[in-house]
C-alpha positions as CSV (number, residue, x, y, z in Angstrom):
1,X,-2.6,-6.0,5.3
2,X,-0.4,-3.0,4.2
3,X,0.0,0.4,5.1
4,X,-0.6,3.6,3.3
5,X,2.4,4.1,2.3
6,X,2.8,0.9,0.4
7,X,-0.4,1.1,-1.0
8,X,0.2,4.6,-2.7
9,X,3.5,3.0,-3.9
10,X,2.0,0.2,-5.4
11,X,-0.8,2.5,-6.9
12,X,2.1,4.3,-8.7
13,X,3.7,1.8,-10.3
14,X,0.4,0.0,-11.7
15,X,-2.2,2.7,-11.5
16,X,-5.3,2.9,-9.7
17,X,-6.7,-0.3,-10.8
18,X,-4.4,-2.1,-8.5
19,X,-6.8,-1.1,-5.6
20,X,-8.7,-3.9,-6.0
21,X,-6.2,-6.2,-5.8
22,X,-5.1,-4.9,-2.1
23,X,-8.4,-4.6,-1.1
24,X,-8.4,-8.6,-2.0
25,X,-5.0,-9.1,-0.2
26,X,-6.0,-10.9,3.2
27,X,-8.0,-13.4,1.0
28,X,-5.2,-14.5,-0.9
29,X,-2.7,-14.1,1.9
30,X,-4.8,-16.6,4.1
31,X,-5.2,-18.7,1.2
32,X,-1.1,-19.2,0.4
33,X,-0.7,-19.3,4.4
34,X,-2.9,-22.2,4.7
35,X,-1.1,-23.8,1.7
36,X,2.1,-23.5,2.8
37,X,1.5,-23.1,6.3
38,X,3.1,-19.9,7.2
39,X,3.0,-17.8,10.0
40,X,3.2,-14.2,9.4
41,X,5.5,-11.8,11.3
42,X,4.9,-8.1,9.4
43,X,4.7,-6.4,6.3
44,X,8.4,-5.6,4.8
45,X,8.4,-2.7,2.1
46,X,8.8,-3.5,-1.4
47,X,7.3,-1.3,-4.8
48,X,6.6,-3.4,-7.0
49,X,5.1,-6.4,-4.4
50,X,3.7,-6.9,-1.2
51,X,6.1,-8.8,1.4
52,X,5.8,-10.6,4.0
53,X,7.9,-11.9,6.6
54,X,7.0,-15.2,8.2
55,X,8.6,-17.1,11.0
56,X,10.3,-19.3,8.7
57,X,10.2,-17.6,5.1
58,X,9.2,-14.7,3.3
59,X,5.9,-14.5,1.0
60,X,6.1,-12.0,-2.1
61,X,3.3,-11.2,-4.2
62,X,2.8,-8.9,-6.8
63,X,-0.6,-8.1,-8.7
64,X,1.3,-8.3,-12.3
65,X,2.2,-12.0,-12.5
66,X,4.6,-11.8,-14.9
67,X,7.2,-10.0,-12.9
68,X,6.5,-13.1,-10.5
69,X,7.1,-15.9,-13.4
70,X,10.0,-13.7,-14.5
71,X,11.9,-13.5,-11.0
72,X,11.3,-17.0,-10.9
73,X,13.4,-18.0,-13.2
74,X,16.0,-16.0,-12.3
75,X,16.2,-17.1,-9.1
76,X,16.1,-20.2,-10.5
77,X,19.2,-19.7,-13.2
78,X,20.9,-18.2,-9.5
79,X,20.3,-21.3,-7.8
80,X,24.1,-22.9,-7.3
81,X,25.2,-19.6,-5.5
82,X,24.6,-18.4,-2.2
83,X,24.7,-14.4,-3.4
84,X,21.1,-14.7,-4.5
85,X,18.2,-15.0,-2.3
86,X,16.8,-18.9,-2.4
87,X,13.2,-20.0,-3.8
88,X,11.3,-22.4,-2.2
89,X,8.4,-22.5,-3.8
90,X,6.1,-20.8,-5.8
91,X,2.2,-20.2,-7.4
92,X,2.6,-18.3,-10.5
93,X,-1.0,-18.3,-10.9
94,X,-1.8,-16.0,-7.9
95,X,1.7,-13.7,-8.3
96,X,3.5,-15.8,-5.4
97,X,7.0,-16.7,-4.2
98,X,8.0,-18.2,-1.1
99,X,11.5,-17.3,-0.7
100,X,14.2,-17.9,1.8
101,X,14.2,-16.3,5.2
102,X,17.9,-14.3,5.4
103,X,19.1,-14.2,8.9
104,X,19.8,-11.5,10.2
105,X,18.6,-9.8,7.1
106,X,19.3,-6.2,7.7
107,X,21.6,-4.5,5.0
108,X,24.6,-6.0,3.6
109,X,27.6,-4.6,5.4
110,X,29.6,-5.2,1.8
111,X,26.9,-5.8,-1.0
112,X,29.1,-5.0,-4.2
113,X,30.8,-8.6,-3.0
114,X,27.4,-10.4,-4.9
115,X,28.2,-8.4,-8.4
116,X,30.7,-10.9,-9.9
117,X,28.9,-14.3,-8.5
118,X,26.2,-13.2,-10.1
119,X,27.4,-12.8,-13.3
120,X,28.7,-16.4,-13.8
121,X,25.0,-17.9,-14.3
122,X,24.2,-18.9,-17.8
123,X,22.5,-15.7,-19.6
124,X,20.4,-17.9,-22.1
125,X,16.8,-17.1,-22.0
126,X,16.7,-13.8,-20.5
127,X,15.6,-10.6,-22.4
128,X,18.6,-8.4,-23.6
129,X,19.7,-5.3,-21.5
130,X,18.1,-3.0,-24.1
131,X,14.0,-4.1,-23.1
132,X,15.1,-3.5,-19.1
133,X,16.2,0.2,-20.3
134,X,13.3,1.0,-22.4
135,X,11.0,0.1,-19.4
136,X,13.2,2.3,-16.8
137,X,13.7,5.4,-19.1
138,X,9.9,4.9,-20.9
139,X,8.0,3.9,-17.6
140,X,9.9,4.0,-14.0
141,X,11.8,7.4,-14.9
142,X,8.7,9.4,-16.8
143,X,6.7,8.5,-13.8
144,X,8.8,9.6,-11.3
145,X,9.7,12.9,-12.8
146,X,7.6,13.3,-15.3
147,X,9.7,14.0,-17.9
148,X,10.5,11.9,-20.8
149,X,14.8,12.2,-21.3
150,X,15.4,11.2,-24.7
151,X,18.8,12.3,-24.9
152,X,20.0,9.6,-22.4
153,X,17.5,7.3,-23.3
154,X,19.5,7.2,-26.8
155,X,22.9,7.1,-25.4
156,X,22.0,4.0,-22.6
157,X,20.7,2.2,-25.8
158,X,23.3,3.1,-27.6
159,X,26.0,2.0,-25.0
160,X,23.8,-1.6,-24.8
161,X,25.0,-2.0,-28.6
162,X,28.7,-1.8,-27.6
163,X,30.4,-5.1,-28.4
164,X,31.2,-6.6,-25.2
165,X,30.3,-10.1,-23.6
166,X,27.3,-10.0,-21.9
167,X,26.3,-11.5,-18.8
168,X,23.2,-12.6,-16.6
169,X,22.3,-9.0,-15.0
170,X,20.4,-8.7,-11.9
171,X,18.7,-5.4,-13.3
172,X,18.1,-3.2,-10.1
173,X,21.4,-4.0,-8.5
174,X,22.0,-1.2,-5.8
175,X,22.7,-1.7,-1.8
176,X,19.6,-1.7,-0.9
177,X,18.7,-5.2,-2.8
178,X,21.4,-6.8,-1.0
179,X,20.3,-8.0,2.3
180,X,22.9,-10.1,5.7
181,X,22.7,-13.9,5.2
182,X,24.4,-16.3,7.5
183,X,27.1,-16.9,5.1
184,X,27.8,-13.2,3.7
185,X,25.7,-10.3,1.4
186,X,22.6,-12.2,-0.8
187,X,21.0,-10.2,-3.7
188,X,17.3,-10.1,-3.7
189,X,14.8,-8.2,-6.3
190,X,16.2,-9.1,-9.1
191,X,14.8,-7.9,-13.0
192,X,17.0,-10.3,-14.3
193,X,18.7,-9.6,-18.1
194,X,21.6,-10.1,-20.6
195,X,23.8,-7.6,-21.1
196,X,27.0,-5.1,-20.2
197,X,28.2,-6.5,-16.3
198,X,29.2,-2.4,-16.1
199,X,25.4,-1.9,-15.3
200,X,25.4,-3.7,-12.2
201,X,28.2,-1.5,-10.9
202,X,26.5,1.8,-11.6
203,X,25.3,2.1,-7.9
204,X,28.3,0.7,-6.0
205,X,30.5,3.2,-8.1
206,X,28.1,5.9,-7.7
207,X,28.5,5.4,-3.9
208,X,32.1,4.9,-4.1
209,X,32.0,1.4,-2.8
210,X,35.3,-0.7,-2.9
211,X,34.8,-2.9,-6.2
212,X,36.9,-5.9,-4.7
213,X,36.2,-8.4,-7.7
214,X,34.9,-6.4,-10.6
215,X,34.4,-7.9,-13.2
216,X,34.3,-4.6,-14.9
217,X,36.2,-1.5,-17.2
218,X,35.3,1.1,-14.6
219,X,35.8,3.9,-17.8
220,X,32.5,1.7,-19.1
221,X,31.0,2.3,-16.0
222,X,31.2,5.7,-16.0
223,X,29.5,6.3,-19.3
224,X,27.0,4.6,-18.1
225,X,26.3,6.9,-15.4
226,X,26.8,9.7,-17.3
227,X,23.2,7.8,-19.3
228,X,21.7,7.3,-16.2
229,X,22.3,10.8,-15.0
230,X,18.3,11.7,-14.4
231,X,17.9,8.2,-12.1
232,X,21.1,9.6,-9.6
233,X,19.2,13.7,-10.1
């Protein structure tokens, strides 16, 4: 069902136990195909899921069903703007969402345009900035480099203290996670969280995009990327 490549991915992020949970992919994929009645198209790259594109949706499964539950209701708390990628239906119980098709979904030409919609959903409910922070600088970034920087990790959690009004985060905001829809950019992905709106900007700043709409002290932005330096290394 998957290539190499996105099999050694999603043995990185969740160990080698996750190996038998591809090997049992095409069972469960013909089981939510039947259900919903799905025809599949190909494979799409993802890390933390397995994707597929169908003729008239996209399936996303990911062997830790909490990150499914979790995106769920974000998508959900997104659902009266266009910027975020629509759910259609979901089985929490296998991992599964069956999310909107984007047409012609190739990169958004003008992505940083989703940052501010995003950010006027209703943060209640959502863990607080500091948990997503923990789990990039404690788990995604000792992986990756092998290295544990405690330095920054103590400065992002120190910045996450600041007093200043937190908003509904998308978490793993960067270009890439913003995909052409019909009607203009829609955010995908998210890790969805409460917190500083500079946090969602790191990327677009980092890659000098035009920040039309920020909602955003671009000073605070820049502190944080000075915390984030070992992600941008």
């Amino acid at each position: 069902m998957i290539d190499e490549d996105a099999r050694a991915r999603l043995v990185r992020r969740f160990g080698p136990e996750v190996t038998a949970w591809i090997d049992a992919l095409p069972d469960l994929v013909a089981t939510l195909t039947a259900r919903w009645g799905l025809t599949l198209v190909k494979h799409l790259p993802g890390g933390t899921s397995a994707t597929f594109l169908c003729a008239n949706a996209v399936l996303k499964l990911t062997p830790e069903h909490d990150i499914a539950v979790h995106e769920a209701r974000a998508l959900a708390a997104w659902a009266d703007t266009t910027a975020v990628v629509g759910l259609l239906d979901a089985d929490l119980g296998r991992g599964a969402l069956l999310l909107e098709r984007l047409d012609p979904g190739t990169q958004a030409t003008d992505p940083a345009r989703v940052v501010p919609l995003l950010h006027e959903a209703r943060p209640k409910g959502f863990p607080p900035l500091k948990s997503r922070i923990d789990h990039l600088f404690e788990t995604v970034l000792t992986r990756r480099t092998g290295t544990y920087y405690a330095t920054e990790h103590h400065r992002a959690r120190k910045l996450a203290d600041d007093d200043v009004k937190p908003v509904l985060l998308h978490g793993d905001m960067h270009p890439g996670n913003v995909l052409q829809g019909r009607n203009g950019p829609v955010a995908i992905d998210p890790r969805a969280c409460v917190g500083d709106p500079a946090v969602d900007w790191l990327d677009f700043v980092h890659a000098g995009y035009d920040l039309h709409g920020a909602d955003v002290d671009l000073d605070r932005v820049h502190e944080w990327l000075a915390a984030f330096k070992p992600f941008y290394g």
